[in-house]
C-alpha positions in Angstrom: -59.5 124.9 57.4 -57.5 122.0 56.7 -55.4 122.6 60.0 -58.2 122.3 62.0 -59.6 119.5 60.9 -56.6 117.9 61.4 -56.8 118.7 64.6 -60.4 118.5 65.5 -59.5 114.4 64.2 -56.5 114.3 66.0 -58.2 115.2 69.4 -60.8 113.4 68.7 -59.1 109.8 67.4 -57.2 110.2 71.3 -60.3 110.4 73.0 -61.5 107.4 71.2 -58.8 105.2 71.9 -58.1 106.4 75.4 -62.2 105.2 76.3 -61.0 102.4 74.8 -60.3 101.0 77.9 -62.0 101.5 81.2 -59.7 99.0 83.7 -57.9 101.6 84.9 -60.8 104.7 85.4 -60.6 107.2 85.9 -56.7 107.7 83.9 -54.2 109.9 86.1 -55.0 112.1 83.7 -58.6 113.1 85.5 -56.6 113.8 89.0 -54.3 116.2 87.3 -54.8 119.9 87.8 -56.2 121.4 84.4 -52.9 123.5 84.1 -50.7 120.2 83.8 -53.2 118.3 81.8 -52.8 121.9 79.6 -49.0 120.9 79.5 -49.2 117.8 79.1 -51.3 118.2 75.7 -48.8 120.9 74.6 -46.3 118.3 74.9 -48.0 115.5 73.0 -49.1 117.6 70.4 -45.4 118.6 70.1 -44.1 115.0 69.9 -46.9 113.8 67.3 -45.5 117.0 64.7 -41.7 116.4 65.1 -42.8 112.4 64.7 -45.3 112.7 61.9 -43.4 110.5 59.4 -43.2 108.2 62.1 -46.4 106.6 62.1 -46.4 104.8 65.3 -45.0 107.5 67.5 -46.9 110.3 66.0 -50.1 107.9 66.2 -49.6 107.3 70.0 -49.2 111.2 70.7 -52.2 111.8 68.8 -54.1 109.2 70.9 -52.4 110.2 73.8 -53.5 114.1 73.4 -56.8 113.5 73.1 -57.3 111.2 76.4 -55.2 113.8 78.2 -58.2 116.2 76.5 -60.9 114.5 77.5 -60.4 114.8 81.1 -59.7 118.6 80.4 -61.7 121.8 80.9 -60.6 123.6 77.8 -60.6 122.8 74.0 -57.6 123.2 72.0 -59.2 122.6 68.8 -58.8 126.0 67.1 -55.8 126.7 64.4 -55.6 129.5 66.0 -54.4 127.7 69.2 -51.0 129.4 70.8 -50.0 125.4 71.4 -50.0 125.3 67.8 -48.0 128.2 67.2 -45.6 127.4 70.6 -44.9 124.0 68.6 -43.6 125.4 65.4 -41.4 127.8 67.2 -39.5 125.3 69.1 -39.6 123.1 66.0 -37.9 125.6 63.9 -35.3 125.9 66.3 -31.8 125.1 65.5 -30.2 122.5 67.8 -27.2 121.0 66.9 -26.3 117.1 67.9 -23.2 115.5 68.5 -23.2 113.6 65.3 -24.4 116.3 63.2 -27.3 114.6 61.9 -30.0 114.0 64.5 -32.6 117.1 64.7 -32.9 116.6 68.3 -36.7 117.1 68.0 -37.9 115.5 71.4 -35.1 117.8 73.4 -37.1 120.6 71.6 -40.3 119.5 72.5 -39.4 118.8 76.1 -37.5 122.0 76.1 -41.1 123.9 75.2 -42.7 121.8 77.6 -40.4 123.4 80.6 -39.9 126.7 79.0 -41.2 129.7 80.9 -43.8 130.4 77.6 -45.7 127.3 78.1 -46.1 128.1 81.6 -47.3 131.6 80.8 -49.6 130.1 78.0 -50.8 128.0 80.8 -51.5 130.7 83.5 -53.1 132.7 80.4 -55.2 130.4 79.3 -56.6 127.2 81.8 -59.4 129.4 84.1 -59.2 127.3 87.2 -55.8 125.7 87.0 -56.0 123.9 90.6 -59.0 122.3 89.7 -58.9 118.8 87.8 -61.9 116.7 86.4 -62.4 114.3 89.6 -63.2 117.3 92.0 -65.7 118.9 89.0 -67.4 115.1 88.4 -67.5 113.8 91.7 -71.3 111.5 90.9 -68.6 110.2 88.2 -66.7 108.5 90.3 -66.8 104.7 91.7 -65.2 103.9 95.2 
């Protein structure tokens, strides 16, 4: 229960700030195929974990995530989300740095974010991965 609030609030404290600010609307984000904006959370979900005792960082991931969500056609809000479980895998992983004290946490993340399970998690999991939010909400958009 506790993990998904968590991440119910971390989803949904990124969508806040990312309508934050409208100069720039729709983000990238909404012109991105579902299947990269899939990715793309995996990857900032990643980052805010292997950062959370960095405030900041973890903060801006969490943020981050949930704009990248917004303009989504999923919801990743379950504990029982395989981005979740993806995470702590690569986490857990052993990588050894040069000066043998760094845990070399972003190369893991950005490692998971290129593997071949991501993209399988991806395929699996996104319905219409070609599709992105600007072709599904065309009214929604301004010339």
């Amino acid at each position: 229960m506790k993990k998904t609030m968590a991440f119910s609030l971390f989803l949904v404290a990124g969508y806040t700030m990312a309508q934050s600010s409208m100069a720039d609307w729709p983000p990238q984000a909404a012109h991105r195929s579902y299947l990269q904006n899939y990715k793309d959370i995996a990857l900032t979900y990643c980052i805010s974990v292997a950062y959370k005792k960095s405030p900041e960082a973890s903060k801006d991931a969490i943020a981050s995530s949930g704009g990248i969500d917004a303009w989504s056609d999923y919801i990743i809000r379950d504990e029982a989300s395989p981005i979740i479980a993806l995470t702590k895998e690569y986490l857990a992983k052993n990588y050894h740095a040069k000066d043998g004290k760094s845990s070399l946490n972003l190369m893991k993340c950005m490692d998971m974010y290129h593997g071949k399970e991501l993209d399988r998690l991806a395929k699996e999991y996104v319905e219409r991965p070609s599709a992105n939010w600007v072709q599904d909400n065309p009214e929604s958009i301004k010339p």
